[in-house]
N, CA, C and O atoms as a Maestro MAE file, in Angstrom:
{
 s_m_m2io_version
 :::
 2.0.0
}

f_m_ct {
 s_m_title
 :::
 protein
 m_atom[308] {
  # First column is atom index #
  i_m_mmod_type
  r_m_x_coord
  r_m_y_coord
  r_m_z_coord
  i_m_residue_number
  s_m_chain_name
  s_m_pdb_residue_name
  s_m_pdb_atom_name
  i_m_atomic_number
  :::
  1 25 7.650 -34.138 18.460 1 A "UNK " " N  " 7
  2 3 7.755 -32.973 17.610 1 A "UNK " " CA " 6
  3 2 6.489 -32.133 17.796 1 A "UNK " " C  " 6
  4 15 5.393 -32.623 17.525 1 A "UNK " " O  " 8
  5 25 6.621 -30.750 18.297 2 A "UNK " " N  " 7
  6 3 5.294 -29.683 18.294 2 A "UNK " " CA " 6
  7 2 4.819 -29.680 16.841 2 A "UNK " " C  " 6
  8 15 5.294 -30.134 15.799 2 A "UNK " " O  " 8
  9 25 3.927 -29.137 17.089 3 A "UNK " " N  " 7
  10 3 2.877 -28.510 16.160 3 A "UNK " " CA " 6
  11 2 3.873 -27.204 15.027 3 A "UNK " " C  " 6
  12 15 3.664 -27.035 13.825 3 A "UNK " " O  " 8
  13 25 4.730 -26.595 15.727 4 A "UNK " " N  " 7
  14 3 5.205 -25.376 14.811 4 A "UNK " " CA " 6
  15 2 6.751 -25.786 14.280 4 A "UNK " " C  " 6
  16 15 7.350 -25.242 13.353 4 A "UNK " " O  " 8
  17 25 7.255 -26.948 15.162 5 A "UNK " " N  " 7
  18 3 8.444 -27.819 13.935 5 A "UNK " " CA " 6
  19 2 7.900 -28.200 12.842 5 A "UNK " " C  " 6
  20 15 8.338 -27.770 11.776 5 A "UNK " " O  " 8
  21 25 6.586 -29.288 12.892 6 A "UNK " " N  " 7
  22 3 5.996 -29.335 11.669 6 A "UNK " " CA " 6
  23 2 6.005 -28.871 10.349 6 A "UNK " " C  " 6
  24 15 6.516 -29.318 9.322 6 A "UNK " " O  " 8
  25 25 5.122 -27.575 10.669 7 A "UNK " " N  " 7
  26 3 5.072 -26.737 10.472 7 A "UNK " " CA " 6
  27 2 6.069 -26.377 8.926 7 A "UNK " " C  " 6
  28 15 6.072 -26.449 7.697 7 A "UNK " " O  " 8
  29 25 6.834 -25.958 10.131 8 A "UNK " " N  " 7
  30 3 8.480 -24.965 9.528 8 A "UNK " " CA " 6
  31 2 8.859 -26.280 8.692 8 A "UNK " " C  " 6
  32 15 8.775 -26.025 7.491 8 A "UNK " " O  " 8
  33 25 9.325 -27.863 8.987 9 A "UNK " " N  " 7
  34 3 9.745 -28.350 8.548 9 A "UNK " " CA " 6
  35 2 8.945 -28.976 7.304 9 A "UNK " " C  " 6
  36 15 9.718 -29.143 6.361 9 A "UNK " " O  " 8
  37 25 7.828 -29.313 7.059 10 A "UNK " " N  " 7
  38 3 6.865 -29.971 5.717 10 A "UNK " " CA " 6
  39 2 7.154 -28.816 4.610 10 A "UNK " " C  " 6
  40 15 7.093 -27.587 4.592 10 A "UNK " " O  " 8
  41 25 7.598 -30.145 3.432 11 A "UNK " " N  " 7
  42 3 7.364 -29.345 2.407 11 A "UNK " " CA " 6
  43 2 6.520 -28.864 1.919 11 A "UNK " " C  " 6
  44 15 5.441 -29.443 2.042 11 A "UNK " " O  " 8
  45 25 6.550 -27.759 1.233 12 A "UNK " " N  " 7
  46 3 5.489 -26.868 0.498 12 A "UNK " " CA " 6
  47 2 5.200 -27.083 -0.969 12 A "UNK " " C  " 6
  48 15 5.901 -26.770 -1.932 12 A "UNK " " O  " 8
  49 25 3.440 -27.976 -0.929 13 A "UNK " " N  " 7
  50 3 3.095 -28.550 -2.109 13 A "UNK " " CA " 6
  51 2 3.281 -27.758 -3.379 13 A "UNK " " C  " 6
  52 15 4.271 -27.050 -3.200 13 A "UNK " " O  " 8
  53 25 2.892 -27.602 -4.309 14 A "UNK " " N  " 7
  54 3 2.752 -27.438 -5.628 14 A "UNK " " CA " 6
  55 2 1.110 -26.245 -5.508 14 A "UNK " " C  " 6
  56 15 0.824 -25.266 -6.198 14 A "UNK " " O  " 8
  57 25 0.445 -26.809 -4.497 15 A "UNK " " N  " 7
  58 3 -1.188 -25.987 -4.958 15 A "UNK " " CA " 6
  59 2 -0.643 -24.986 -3.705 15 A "UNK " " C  " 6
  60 15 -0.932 -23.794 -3.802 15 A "UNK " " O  " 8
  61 25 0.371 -25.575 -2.179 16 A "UNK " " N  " 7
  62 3 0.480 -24.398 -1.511 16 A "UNK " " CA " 6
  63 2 1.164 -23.369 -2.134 16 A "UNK " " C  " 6
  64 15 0.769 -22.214 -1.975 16 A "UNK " " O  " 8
  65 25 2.162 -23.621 -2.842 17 A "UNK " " N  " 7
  66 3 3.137 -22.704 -3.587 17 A "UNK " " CA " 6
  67 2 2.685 -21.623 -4.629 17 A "UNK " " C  " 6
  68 15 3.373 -20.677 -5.013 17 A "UNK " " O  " 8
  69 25 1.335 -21.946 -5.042 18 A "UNK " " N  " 7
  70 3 0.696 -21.452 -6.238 18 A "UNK " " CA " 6
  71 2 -0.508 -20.636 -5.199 18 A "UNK " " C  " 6
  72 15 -1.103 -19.684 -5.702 18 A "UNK " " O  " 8
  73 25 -0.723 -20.901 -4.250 19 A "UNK " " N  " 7
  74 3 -1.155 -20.102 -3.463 19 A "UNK " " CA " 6
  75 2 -0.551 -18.808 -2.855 19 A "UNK " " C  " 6
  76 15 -0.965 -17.651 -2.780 19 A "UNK " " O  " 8
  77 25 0.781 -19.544 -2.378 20 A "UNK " " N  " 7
  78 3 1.293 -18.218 -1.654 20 A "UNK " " CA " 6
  79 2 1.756 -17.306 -2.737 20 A "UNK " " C  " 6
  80 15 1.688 -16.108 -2.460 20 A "UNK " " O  " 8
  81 25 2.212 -17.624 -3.908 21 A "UNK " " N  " 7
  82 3 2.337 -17.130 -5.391 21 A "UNK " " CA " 6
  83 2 1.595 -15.689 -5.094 21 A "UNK " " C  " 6
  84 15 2.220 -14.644 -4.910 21 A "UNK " " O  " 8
  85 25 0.386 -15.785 -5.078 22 A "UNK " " N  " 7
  86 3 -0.551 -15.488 -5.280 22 A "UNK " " CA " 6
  87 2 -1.167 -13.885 -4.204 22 A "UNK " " C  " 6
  88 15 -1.756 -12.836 -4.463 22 A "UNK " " O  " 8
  89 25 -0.718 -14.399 -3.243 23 A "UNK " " N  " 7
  90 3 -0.641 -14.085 -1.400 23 A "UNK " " CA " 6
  91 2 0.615 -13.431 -2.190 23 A "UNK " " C  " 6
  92 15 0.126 -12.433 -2.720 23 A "UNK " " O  " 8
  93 25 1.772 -13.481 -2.481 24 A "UNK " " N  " 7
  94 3 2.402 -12.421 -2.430 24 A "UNK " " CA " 6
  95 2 2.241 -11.458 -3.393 24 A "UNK " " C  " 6
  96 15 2.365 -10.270 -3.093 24 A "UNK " " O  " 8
  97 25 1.999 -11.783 -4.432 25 A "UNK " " N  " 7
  98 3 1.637 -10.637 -5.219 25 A "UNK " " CA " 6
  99 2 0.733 -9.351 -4.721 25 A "UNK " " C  " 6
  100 15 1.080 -8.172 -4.663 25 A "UNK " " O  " 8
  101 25 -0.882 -10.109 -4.288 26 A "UNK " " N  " 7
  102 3 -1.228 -9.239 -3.907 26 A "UNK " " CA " 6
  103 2 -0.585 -8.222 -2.684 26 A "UNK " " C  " 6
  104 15 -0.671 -7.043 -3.026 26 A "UNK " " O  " 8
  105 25 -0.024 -8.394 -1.468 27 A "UNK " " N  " 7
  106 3 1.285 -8.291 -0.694 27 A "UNK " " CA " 6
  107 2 1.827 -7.162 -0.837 27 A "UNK " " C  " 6
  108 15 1.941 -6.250 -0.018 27 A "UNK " " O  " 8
  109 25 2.351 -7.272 -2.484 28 A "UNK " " N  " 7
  110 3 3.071 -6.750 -3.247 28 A "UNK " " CA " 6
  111 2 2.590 -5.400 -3.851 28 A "UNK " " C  " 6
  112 15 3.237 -4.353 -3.866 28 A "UNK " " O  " 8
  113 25 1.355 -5.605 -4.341 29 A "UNK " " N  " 7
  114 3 0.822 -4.403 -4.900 29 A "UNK " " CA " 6
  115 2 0.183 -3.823 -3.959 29 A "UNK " " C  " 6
  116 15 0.045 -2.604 -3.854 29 A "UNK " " O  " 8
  117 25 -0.261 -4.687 -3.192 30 A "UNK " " N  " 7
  118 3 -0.743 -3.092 -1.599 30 A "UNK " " CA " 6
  119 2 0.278 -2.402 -1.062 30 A "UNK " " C  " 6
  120 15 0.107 -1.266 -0.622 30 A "UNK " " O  " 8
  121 25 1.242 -2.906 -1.044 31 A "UNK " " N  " 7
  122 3 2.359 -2.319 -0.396 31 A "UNK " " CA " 6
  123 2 2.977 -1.751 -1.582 31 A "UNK " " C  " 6
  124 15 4.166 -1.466 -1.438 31 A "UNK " " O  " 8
  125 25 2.537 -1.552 -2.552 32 A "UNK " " N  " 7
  126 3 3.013 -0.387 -3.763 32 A "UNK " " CA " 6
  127 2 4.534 -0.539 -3.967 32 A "UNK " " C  " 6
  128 15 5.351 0.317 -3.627 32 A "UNK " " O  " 8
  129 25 4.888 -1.924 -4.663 33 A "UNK " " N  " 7
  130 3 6.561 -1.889 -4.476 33 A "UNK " " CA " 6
  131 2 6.642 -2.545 -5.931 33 A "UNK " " C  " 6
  132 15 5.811 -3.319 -6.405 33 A "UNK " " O  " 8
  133 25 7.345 -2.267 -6.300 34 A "UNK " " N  " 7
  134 3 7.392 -2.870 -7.479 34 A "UNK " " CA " 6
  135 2 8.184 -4.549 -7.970 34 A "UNK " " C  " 6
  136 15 8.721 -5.031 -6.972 34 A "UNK " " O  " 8
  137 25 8.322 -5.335 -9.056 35 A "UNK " " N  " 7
  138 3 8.881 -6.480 -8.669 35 A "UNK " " CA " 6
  139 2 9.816 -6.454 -8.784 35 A "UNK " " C  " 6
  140 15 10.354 -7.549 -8.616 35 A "UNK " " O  " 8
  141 25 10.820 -5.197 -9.167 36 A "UNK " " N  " 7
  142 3 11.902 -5.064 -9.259 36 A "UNK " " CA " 6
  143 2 12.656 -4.511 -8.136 36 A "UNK " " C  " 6
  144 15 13.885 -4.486 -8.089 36 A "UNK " " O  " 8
  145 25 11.880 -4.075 -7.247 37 A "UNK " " N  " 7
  146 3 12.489 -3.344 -5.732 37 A "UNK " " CA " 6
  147 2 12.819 -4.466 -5.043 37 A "UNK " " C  " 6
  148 15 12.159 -5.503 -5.100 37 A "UNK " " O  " 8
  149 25 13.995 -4.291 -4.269 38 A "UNK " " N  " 7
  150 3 14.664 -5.358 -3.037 38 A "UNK " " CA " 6
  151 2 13.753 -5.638 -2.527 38 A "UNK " " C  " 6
  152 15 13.506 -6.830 -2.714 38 A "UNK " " O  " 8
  153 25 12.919 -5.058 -1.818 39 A "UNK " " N  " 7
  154 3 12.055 -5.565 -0.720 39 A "UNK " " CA " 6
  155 2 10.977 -6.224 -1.397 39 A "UNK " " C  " 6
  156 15 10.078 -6.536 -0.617 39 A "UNK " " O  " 8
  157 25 10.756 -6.563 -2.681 40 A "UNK " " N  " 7
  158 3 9.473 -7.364 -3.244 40 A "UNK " " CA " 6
  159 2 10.038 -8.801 -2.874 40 A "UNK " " C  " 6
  160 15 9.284 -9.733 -2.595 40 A "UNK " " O  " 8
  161 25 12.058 -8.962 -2.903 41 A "UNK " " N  " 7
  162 3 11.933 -10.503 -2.275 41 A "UNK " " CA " 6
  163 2 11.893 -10.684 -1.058 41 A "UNK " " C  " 6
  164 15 11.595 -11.795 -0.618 41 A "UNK " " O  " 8
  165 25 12.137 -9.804 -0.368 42 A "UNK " " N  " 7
  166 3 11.658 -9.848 1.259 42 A "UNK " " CA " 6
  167 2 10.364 -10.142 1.071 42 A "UNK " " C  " 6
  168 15 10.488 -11.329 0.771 42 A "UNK " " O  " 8
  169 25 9.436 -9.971 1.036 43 A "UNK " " N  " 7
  170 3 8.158 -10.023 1.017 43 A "UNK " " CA " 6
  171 2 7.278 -11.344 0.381 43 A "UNK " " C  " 6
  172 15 6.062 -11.525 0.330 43 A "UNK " " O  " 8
  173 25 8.652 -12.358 -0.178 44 A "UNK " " N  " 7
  174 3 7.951 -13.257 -0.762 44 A "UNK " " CA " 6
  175 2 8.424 -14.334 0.133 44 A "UNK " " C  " 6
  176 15 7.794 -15.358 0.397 44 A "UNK " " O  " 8
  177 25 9.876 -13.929 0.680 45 A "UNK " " N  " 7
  178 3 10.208 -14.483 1.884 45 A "UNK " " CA " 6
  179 2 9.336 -14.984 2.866 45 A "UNK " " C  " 6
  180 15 8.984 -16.159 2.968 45 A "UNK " " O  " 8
  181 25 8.898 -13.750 3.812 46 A "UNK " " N  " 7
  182 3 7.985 -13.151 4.399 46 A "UNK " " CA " 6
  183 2 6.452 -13.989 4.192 46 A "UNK " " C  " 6
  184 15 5.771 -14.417 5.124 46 A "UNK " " O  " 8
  185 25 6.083 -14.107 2.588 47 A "UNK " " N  " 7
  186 3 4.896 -15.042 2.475 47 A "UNK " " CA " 6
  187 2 5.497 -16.440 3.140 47 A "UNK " " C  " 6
  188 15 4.810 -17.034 3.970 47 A "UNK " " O  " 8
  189 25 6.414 -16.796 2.866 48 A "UNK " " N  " 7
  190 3 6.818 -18.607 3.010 48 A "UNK " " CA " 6
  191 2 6.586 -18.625 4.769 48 A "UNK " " C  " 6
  192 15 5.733 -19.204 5.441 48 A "UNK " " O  " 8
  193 25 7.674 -17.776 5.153 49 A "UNK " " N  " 7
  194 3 8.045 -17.946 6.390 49 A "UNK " " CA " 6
  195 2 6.607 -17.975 7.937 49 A "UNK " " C  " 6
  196 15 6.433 -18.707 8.912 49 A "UNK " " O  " 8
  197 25 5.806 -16.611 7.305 50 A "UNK " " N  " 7
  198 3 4.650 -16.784 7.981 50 A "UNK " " CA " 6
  199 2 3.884 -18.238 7.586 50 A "UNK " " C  " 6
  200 15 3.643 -18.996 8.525 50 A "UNK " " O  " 8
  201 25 3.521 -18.620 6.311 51 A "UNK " " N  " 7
  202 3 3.023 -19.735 5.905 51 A "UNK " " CA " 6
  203 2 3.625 -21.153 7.068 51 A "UNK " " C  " 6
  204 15 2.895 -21.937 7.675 51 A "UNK " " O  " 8
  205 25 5.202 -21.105 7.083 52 A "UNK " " N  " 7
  206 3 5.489 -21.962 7.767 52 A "UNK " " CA " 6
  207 2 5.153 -22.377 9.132 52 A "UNK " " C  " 6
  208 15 5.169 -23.487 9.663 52 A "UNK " " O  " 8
  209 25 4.779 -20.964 9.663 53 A "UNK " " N  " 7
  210 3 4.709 -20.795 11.041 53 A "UNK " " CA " 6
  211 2 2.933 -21.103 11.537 53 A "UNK " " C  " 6
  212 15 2.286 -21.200 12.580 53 A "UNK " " O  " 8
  213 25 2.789 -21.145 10.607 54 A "UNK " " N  " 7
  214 3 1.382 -21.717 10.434 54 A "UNK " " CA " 6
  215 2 -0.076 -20.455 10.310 54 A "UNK " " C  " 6
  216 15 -1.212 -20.502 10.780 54 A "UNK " " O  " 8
  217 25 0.362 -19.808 9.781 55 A "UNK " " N  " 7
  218 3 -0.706 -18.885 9.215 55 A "UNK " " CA " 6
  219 2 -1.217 -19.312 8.072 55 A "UNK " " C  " 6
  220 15 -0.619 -19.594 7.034 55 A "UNK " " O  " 8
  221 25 -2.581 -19.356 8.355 56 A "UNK " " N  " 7
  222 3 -2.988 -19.947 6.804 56 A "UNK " " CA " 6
  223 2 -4.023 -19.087 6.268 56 A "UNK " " C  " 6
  224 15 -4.119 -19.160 5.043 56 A "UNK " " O  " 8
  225 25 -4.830 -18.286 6.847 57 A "UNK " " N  " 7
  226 3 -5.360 -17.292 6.304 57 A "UNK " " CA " 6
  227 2 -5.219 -16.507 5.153 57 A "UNK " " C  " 6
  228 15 -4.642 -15.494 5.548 57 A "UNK " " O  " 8
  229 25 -5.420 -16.407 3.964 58 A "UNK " " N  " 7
  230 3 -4.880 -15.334 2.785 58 A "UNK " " CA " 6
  231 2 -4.746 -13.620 3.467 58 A "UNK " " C  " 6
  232 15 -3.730 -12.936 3.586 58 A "UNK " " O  " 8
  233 25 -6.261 -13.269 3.851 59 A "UNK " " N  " 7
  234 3 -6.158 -12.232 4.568 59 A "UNK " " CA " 6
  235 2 -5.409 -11.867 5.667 59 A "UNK " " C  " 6
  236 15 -5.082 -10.701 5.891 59 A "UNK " " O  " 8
  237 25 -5.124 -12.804 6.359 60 A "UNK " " N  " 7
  238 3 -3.906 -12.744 7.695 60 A "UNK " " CA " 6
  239 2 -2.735 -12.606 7.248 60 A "UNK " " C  " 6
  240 15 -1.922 -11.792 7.686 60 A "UNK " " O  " 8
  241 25 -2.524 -13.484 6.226 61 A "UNK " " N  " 7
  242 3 -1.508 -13.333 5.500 61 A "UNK " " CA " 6
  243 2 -0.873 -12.210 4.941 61 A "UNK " " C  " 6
  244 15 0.351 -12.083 4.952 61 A "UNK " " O  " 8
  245 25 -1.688 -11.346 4.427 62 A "UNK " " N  " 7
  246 3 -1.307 -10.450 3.317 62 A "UNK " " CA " 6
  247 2 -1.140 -9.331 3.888 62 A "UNK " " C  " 6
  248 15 -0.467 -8.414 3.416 62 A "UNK " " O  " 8
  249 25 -2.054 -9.295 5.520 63 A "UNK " " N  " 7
  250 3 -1.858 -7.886 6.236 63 A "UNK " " CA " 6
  251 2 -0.754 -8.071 6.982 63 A "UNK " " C  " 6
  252 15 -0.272 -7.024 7.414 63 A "UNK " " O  " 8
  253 25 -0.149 -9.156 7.298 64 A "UNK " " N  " 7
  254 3 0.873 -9.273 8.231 64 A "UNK " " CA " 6
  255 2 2.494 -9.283 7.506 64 A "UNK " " C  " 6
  256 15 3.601 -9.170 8.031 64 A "UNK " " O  " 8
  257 25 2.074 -9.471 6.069 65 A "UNK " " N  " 7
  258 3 3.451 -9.340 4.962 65 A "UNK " " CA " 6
  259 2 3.708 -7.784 4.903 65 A "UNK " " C  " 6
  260 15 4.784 -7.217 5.095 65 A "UNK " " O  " 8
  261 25 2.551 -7.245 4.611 66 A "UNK " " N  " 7
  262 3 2.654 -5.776 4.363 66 A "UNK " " CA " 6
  263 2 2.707 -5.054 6.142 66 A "UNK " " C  " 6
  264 15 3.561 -4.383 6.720 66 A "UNK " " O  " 8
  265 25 2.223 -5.247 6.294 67 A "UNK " " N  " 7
  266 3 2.800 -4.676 8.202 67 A "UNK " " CA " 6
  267 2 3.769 -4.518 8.109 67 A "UNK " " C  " 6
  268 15 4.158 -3.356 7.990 67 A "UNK " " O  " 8
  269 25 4.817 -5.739 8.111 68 A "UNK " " N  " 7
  270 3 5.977 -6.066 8.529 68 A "UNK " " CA " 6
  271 2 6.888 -5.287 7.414 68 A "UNK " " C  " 6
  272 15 7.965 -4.739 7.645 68 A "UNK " " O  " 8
  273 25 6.322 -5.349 6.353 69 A "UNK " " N  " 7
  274 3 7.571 -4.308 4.979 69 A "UNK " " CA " 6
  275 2 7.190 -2.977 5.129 69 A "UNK " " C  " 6
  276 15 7.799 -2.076 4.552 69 A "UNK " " O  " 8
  277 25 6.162 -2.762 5.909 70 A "UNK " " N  " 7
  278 3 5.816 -1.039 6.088 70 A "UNK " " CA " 6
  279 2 6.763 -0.896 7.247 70 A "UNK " " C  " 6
  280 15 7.497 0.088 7.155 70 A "UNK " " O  " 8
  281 25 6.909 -1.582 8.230 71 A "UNK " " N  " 7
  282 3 7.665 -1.652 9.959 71 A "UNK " " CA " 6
  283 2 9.098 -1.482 9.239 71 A "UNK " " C  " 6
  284 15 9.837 -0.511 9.398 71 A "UNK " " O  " 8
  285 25 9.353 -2.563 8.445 72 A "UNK " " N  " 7
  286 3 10.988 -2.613 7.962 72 A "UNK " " CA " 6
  287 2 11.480 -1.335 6.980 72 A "UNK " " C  " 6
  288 15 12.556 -0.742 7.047 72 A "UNK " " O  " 8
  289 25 10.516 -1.122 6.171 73 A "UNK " " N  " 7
  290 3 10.731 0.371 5.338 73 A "UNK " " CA " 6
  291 2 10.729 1.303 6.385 73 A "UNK " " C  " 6
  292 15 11.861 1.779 6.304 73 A "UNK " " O  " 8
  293 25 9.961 2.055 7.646 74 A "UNK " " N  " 7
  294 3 10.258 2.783 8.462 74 A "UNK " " CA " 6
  295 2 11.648 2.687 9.345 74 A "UNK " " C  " 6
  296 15 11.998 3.705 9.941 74 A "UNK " " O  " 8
  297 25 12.428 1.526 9.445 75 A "UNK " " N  " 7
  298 3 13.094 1.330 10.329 75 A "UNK " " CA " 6
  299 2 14.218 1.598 9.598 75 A "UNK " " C  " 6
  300 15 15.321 1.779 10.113 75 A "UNK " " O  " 8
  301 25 14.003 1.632 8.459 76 A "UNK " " N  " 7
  302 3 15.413 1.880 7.583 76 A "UNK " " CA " 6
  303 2 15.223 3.334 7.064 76 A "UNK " " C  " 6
  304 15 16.398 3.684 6.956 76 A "UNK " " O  " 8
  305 25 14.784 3.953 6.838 77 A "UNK " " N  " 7
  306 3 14.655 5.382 6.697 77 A "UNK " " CA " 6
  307 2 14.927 6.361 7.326 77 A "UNK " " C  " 6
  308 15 14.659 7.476 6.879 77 A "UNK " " O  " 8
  :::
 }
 m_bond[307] {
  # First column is bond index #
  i_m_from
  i_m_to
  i_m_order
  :::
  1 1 2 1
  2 2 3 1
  3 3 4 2
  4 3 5 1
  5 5 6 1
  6 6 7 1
  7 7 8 2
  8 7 9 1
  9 9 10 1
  10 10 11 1
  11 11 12 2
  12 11 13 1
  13 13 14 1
  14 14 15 1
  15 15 16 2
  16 15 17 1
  17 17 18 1
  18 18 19 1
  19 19 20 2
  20 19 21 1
  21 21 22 1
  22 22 23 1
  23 23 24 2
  24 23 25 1
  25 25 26 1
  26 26 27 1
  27 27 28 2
  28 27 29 1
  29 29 30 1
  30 30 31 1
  31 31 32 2
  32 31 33 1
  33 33 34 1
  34 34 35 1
  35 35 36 2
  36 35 37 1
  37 37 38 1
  38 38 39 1
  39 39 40 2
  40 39 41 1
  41 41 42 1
  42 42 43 1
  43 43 44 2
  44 43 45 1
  45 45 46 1
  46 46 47 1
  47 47 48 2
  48 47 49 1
  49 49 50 1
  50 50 51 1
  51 51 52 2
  52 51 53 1
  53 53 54 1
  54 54 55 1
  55 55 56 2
  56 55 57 1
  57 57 58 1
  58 58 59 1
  59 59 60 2
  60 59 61 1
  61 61 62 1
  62 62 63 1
  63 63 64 2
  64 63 65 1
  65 65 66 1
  66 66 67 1
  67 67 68 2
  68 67 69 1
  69 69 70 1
  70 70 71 1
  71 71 72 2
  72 71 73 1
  73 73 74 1
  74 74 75 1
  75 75 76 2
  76 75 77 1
  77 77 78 1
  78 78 79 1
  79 79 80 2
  80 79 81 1
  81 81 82 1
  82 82 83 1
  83 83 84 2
  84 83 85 1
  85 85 86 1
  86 86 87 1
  87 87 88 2
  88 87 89 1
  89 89 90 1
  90 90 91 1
  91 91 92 2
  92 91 93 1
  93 93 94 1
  94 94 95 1
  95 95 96 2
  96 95 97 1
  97 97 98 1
  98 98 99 1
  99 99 100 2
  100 99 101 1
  101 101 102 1
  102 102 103 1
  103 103 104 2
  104 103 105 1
  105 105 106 1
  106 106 107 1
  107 107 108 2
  108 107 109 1
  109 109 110 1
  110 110 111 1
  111 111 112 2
  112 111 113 1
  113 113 114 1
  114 114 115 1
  115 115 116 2
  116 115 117 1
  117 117 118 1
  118 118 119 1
  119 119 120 2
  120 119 121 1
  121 121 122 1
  122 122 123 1
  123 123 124 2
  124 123 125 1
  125 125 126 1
  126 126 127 1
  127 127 128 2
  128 127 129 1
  129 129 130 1
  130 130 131 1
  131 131 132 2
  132 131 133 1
  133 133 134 1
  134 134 135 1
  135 135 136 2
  136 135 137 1
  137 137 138 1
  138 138 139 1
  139 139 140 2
  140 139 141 1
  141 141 142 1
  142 142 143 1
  143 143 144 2
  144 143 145 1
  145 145 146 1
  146 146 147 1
  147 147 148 2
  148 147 149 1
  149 149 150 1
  150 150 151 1
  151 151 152 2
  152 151 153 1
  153 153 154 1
  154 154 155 1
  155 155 156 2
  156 155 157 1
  157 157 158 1
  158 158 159 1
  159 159 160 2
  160 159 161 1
  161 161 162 1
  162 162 163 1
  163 163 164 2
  164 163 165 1
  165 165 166 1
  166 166 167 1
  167 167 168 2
  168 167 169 1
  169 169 170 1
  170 170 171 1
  171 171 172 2
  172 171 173 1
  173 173 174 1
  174 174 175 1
  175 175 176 2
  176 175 177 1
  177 177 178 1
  178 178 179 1
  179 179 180 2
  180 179 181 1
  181 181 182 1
  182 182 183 1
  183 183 184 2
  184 183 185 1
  185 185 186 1
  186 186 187 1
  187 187 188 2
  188 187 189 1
  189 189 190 1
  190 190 191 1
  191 191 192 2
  192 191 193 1
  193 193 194 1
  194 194 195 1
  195 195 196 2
  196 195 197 1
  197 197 198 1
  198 198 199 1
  199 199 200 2
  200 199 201 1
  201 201 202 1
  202 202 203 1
  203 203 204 2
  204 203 205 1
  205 205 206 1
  206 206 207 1
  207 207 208 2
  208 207 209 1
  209 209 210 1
  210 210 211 1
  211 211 212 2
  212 211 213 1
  213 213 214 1
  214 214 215 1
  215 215 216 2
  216 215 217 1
  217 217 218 1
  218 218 219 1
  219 219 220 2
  220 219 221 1
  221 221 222 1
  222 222 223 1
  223 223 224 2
  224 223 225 1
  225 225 226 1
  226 226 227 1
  227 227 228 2
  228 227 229 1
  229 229 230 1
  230 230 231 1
  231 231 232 2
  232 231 233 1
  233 233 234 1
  234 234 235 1
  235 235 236 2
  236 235 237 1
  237 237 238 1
  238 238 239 1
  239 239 240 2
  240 239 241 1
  241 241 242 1
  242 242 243 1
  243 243 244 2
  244 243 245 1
  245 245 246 1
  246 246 247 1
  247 247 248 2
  248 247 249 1
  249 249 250 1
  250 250 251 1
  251 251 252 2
  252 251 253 1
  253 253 254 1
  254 254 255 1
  255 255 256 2
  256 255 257 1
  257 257 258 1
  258 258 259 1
  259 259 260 2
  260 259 261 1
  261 261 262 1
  262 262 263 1
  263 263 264 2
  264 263 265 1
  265 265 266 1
  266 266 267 1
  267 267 268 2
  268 267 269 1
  269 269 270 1
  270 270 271 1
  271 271 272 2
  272 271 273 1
  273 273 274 1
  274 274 275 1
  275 275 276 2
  276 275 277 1
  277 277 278 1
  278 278 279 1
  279 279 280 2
  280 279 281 1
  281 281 282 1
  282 282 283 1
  283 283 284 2
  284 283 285 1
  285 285 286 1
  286 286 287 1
  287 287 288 2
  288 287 289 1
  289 289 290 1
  290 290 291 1
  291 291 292 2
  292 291 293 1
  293 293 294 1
  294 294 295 1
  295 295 296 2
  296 295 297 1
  297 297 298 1
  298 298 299 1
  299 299 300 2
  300 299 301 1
  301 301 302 1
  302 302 303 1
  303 303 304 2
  304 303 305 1
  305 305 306 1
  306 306 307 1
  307 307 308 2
  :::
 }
}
């Protein structure tokens, strides 16, 4: 098994979860969306899925959530 099955497959603790919690919010309010807009659950998605893939950075994190919902908001407009 690689390094990025791992990964994807380990569950996500209790202190990671309260982390990425956290990672998305902020996410959330840079990218000026509210928690009631569709794309705030994309974006929490988006926290897990990078997390899985093995980004662990908060800051890597949070610019690469909001990248990707700024890329997806342009692409739909």
């Amino acid at each position: 098994m690689n390094s990025s099955e791992r990964a994807t497959n380990d569950p996500i603790s209790p202190e990671e979860l309260e982390r990425l919690k956290v990672i998305y919010e902020t996410a959330r309010y840079t990218a000026c969306l509210s928690r009631h807009d569709p794309l705030a659950e994309r974006l929490a998605a988006m926290a897990i899925r990078f997390y899985q893939l093995g980004i662990r950075d908060d800051g890597v994190l949070i610019d690469k959530i909001v990248e990707t919902s700024r890329s997806l908001r342009q692409s739909y407009s």
